[in-house]
C-alpha positions in Angstrom: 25.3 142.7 117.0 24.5 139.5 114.8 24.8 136.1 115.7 24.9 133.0 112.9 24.5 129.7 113.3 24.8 127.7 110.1 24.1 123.8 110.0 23.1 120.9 107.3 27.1 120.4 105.6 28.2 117.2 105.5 29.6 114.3 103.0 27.3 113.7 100.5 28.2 111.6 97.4 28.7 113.5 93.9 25.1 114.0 92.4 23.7 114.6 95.9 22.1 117.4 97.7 22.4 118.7 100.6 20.5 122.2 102.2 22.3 124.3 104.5 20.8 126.2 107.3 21.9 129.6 108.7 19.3 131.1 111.8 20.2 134.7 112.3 19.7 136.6 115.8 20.4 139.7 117.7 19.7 143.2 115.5 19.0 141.8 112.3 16.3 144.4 111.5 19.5 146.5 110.0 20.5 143.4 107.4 20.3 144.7 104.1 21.5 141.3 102.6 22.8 137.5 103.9 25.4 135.6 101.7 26.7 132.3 101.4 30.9 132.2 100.8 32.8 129.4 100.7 36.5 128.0 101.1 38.1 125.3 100.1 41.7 124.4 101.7 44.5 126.2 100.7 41.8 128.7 98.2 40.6 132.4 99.2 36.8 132.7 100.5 34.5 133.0 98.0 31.1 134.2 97.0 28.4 131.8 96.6 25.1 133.2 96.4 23.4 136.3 98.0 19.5 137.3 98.7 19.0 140.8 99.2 16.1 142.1 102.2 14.0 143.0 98.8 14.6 139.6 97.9 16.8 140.0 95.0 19.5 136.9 94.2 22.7 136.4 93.0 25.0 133.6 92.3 28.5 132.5 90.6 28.5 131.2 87.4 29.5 127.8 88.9 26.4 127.3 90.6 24.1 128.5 88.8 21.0 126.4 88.0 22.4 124.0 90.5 22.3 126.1 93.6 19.4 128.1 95.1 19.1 130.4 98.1 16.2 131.4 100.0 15.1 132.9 103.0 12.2 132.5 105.7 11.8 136.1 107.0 9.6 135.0 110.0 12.3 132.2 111.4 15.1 134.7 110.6 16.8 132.1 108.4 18.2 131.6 105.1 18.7 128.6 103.3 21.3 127.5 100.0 19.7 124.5 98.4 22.8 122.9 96.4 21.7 120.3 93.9 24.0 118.1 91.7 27.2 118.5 93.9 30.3 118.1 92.5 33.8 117.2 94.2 34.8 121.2 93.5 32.0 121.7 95.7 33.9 120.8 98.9 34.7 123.1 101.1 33.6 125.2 104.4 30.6 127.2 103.6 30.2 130.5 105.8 27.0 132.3 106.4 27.3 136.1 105.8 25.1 138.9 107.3 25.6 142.7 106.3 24.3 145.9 107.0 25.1 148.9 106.0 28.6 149.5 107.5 29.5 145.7 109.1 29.2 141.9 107.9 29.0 139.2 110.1 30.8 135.8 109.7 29.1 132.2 110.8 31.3 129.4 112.2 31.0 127.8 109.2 30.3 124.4 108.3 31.8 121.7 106.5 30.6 120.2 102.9 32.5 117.6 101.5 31.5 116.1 98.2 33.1 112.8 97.7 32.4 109.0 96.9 
C-alpha cells in the first residue's frame, strides 16, 4: 500500500504561482512513476505531468514551459511547480503513484485561478 498526501492548492490570481506538494508513504520502493492529473467540474480527470523513478518527465501541451515537476527522492515527495496560471488552470489536482500493476489516488487538492 501507498499513502498520498498532496497540499499547496489554493486561489491564486491569474499570472500567479503556486507549488503543490505530494509526500508519499508506505511501499513506495515498487513506484515506477508519480503523476499529477487534474479535474475541473463537470470535465474528465486529466494528465498533467509525470516523472518517472529514472527521472524522466512528461507533460500536456497546455503546460508546457509553464509547469514543472520534480521530485525529492530522500523526503519521498514530488513537487508540480505551475508558473503563469491561467483561469483554465482551475481545478482539483490529484497526486498519482503507480507501480507496476496498481496506481494510487491522493485526496486531492483544490487550485483555483481567479481575480
Amino acid at each position: 500500500q501507498v499513502q498520498l498526501v498532496e497540499s499547496g492548492g489554493g486561489l491564486v490570481q491569474p499570472g500567479g504561482s503556486l507549488r503543490l506538494s505530494c509526500a508519499a508513504s508506505g511501499s513506495i520502493f515498487r513506484l515506477i512513476a508519480m503523476r499529477w492529473y487534474r479535474q475541473a467540474p463537470g470535465k474528465q480527470r486529466d494528465l498533467v505531468a509525470g516523472i518517472t523513478s529514472s527521472g524522466s518527465t512528461n507533460y500536456a501541451d497546455s503546460v508546457k514551459g509553464r509547469f514543472t515537476i520534480s521530485r525529492d527522492s530522500a523526503k519521498n515527495a514530488v513537487y508540480l511547480q505551475m508558473n503563469s496560471l491561467k483561469p483554465e488552470d482551475t481545478a482539483v489536482y490529484y497526486c498519482n503513484a503507480a507501480t507496476t500493476t496498481i496506481a494510487y489516488w491522493g485526496q486531492g487538492t483544490q487550485v483555483t485561478v481567479s481575480s
